[in-house]
DSSP file (Angstrom, degrees, kcal/mol; ACC not computed):
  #  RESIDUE AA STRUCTURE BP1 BP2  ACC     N-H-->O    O-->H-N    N-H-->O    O-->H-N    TCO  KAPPA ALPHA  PHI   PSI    X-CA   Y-CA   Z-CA
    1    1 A X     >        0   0    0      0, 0.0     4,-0.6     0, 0.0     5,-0.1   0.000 360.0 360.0 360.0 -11.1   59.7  173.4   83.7
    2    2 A X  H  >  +     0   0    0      1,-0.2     4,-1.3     2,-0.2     0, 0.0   0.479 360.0  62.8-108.5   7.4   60.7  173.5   80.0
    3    3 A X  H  > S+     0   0    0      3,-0.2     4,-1.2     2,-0.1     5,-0.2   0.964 108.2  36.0 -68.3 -76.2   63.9  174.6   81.2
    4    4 A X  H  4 S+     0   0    0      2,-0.3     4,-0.4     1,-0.2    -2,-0.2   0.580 115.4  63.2 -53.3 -19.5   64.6  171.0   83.2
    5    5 A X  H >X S+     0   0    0     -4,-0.6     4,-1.3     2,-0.2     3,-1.2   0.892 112.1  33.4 -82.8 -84.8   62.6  169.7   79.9
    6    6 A X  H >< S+     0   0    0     -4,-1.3     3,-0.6     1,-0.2     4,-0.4   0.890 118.4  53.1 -50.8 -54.5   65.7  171.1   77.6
    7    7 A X  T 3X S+     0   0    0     -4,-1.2     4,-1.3     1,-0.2    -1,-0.2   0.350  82.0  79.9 -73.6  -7.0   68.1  170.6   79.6
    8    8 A X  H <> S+     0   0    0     -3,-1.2     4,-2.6    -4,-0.4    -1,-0.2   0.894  89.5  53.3 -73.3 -70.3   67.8  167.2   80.5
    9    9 A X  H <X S+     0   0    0     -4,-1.3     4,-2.9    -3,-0.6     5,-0.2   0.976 112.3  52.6 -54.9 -45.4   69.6  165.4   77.2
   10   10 A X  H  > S+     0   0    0     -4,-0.4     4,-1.1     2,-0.2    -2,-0.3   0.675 101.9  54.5 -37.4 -44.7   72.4  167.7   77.9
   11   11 A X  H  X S+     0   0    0     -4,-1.3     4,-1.8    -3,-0.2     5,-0.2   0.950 111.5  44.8 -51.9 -78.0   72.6  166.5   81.5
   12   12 A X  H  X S+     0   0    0     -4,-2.6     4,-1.8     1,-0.2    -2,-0.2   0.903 110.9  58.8 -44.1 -46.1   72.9  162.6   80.3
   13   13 A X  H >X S+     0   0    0     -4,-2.9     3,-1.0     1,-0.2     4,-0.8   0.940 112.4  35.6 -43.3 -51.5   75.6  163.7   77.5
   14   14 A X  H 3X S+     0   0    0     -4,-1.1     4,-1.3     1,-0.3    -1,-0.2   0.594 111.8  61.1 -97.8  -2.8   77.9  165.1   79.8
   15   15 A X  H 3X S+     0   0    0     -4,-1.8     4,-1.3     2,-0.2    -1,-0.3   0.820 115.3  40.0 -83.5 -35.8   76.9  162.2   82.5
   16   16 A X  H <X S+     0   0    0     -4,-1.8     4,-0.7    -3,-1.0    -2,-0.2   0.775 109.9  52.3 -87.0 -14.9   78.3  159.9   79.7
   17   17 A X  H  X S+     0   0    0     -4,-0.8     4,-2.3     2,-0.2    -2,-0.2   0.675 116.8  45.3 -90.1 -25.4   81.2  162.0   78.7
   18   18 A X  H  X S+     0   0    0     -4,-1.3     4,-2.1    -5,-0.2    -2,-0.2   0.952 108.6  52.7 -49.5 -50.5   81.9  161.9   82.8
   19   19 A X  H  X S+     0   0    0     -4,-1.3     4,-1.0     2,-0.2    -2,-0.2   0.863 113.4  41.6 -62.5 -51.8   81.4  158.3   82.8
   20   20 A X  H >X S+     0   0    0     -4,-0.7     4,-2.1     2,-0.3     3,-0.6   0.958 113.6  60.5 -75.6 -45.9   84.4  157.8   79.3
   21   21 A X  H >X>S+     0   0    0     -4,-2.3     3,-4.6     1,-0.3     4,-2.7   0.903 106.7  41.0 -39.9 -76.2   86.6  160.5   81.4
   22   22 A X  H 3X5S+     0   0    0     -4,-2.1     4,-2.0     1,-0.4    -1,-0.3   0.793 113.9  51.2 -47.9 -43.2   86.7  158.1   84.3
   23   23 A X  H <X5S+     0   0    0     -4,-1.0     4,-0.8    -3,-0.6    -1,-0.4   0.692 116.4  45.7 -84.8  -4.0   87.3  154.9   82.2
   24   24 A X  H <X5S+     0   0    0     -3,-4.6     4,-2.8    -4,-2.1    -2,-0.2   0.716 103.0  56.3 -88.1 -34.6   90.0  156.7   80.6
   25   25 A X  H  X5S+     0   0    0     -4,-2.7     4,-1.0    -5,-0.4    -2,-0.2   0.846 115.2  43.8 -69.2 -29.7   91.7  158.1   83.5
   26   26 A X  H  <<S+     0   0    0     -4,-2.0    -2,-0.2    -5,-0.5    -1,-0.2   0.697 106.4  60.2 -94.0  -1.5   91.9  154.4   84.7
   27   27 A X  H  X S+     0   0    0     -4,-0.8     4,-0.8     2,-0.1    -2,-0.2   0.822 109.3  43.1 -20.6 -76.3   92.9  153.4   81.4
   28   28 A X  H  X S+     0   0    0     -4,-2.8     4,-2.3     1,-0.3    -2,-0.2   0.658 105.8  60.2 -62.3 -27.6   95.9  155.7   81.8
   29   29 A X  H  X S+     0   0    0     -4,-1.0     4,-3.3     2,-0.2     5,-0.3   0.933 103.4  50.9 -64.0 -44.8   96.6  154.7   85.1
   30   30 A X  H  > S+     0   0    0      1,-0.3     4,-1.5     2,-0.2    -2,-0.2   0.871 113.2  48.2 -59.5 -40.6   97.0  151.3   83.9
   31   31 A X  H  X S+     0   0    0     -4,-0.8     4,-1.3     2,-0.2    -1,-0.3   0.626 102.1  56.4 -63.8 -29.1   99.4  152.6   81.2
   32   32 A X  H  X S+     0   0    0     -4,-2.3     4,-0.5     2,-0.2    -2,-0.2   0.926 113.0  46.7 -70.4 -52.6  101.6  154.8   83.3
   33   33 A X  H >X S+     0   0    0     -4,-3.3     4,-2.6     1,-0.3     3,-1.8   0.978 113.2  48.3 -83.7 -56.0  102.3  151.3   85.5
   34   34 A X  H 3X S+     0   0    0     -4,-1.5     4,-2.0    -5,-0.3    -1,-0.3   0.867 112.6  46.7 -22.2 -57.9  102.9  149.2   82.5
   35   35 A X  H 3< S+     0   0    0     -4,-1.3     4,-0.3     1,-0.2    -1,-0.2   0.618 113.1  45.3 -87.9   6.0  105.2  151.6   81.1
   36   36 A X  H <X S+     0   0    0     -3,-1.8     4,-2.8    -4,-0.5     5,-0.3   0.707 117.7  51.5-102.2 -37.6  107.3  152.2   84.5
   37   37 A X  H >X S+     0   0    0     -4,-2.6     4,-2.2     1,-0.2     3,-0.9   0.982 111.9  48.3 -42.1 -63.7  107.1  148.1   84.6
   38   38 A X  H 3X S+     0   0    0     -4,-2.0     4,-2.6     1,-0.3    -1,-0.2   0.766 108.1  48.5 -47.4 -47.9  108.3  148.2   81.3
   39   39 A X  H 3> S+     0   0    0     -4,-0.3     4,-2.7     2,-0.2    -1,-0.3   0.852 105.4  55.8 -75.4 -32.4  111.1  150.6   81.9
   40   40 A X  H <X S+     0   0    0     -4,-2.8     4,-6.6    -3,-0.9     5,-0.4   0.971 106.9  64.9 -66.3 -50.9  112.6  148.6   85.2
   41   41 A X  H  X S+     0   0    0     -4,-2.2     4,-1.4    -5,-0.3    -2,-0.2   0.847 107.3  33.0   2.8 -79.9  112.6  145.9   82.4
   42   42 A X  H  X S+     0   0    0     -4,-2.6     4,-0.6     2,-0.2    -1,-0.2   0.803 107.1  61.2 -78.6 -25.5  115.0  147.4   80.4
   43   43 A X  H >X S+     0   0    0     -4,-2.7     4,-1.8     1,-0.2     3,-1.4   0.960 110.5  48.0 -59.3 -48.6  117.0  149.0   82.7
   44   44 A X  H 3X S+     0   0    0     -4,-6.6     4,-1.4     1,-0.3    -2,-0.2   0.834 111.0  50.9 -63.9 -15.8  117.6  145.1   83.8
   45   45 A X  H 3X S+     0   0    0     -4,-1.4     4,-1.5    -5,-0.4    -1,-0.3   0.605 111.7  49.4 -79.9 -20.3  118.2  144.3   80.2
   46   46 A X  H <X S+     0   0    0     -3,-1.4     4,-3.4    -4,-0.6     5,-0.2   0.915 109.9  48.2 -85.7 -51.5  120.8  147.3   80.0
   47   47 A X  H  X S+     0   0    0     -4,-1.8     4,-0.8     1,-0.3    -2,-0.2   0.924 112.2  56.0 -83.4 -29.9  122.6  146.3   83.0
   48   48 A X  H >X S+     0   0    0     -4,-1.4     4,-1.2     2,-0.3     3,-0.8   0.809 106.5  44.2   3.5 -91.4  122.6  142.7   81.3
   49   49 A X  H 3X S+     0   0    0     -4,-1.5     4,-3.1     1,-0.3     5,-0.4   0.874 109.9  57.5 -37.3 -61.7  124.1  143.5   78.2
   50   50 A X  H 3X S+     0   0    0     -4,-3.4     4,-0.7    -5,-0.3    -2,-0.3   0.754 104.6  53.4 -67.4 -11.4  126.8  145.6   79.9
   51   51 A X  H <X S+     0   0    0     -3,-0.8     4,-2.6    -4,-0.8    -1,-0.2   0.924 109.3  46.8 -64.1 -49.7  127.7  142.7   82.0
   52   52 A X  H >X S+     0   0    0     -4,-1.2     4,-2.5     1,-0.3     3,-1.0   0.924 103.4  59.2 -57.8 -48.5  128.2  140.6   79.2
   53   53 A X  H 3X S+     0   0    0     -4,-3.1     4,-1.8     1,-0.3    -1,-0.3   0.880 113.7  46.9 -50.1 -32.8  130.3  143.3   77.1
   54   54 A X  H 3< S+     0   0    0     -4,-0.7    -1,-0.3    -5,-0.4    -2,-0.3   0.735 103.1  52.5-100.7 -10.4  132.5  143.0   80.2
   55   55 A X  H XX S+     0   0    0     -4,-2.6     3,-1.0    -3,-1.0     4,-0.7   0.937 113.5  48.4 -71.1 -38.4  132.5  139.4   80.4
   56   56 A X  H >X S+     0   0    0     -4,-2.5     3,-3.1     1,-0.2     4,-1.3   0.981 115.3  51.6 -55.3 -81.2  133.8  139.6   76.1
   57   57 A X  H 3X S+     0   0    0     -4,-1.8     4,-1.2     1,-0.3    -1,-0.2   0.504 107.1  42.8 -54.5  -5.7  136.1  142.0   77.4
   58   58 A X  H <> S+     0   0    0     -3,-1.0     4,-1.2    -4,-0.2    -1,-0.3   0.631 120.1  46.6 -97.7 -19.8  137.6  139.9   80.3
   59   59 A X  H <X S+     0   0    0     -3,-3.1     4,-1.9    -4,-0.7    -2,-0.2   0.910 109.8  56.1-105.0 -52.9  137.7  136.6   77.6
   60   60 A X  H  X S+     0   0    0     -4,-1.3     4,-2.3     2,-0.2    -2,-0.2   0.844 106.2  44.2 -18.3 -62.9  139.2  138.9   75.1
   61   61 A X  H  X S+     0   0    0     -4,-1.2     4,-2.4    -5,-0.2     3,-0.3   0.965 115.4  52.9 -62.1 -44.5  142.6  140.2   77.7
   62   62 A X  H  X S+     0   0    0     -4,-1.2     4,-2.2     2,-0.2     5,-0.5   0.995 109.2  50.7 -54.9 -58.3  143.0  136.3   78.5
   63   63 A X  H  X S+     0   0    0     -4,-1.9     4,-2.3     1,-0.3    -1,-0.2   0.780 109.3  52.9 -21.5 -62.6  143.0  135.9   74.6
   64   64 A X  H  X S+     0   0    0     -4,-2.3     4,-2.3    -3,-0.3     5,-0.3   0.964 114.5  34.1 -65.4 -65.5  145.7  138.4   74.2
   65   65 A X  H  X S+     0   0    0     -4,-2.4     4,-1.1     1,-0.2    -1,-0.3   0.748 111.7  57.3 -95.1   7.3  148.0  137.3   76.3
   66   66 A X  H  X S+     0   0    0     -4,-2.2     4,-1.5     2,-0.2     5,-0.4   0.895 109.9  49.3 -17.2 -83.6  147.5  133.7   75.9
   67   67 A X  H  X S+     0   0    0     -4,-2.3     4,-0.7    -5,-0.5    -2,-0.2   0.900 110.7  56.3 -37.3 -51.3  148.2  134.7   72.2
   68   68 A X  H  X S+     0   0    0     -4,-2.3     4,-2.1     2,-0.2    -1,-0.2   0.773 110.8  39.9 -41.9 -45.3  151.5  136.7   74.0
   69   69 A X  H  < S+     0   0    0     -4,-1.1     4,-0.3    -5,-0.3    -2,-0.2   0.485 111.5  55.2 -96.1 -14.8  153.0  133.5   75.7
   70   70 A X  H  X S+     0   0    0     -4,-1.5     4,-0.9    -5,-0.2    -1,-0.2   0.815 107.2  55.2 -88.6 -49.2  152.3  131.3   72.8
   71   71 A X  H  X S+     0   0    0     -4,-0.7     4,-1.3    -5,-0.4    -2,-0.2   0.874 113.9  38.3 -24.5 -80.8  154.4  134.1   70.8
   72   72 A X  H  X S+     0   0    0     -4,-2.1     4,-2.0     1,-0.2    -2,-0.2   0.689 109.7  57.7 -68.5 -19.2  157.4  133.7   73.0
   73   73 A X  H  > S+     0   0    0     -4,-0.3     4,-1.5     2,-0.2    -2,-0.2   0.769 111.4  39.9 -91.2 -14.4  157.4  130.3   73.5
   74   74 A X  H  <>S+     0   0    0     -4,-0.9     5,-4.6    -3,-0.2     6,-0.5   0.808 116.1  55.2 -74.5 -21.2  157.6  129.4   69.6
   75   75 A X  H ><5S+     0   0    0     -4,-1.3     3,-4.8     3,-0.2     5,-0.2   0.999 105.5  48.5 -45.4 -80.3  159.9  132.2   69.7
   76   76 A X  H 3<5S+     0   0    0     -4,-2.0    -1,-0.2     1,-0.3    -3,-0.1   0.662 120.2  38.5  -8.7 -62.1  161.9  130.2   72.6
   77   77 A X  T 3<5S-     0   0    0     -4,-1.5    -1,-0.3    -5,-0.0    -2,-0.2  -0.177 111.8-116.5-101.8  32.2  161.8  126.8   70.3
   78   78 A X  T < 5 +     0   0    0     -3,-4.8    -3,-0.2     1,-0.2    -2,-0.1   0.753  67.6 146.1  46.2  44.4  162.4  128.5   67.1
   79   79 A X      < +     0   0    0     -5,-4.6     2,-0.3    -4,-0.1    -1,-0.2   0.299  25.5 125.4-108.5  10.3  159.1  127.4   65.9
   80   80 A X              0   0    0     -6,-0.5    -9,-0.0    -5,-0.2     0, 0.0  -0.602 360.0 360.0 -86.2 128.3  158.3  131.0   63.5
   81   81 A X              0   0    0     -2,-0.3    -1,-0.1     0, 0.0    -2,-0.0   0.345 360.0 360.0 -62.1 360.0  157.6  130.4   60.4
């Protein structure tokens, strides 16, 4: 009996150290979905951004040759300074 006697606080420690496992494992759980949320996030935020760089790049070639035809046509009416 003085076994079950000793052993007994020892029993409850590791019943509470069960107890943190388990609120930690669901902890993590919570964090692993949060940080894959997180990550579809950014990926839409990547593909975002890269649209836009290619919309600047598409408003950029108009620029240019806007800027080209504008060129030749003062050319055209001797309009260079």
């Amino acid at each position: 009996m003085s076994d079950n006697v000793t052993n007994e606080p020892l029993f409850e420690t590791l019943k509470a150290i069960q107890g943190k496992l388990a609120m930690m494992g669901e902890d993590m759980a919570d964090m692993k979905h949060r940080m894959t949320a997180l990550e579809h996030r950014m990926t839409s935020l990547d593909m975002g951004v890269a649209q836009v760089h290619g919309d600047f790049s598409g408003q950029s070639m108009r620029i240019d040759r806007l800027e080209g035809r504008r060129g030749r046509i003062e050319q055209r009416l001797n309009l260079m300074d």
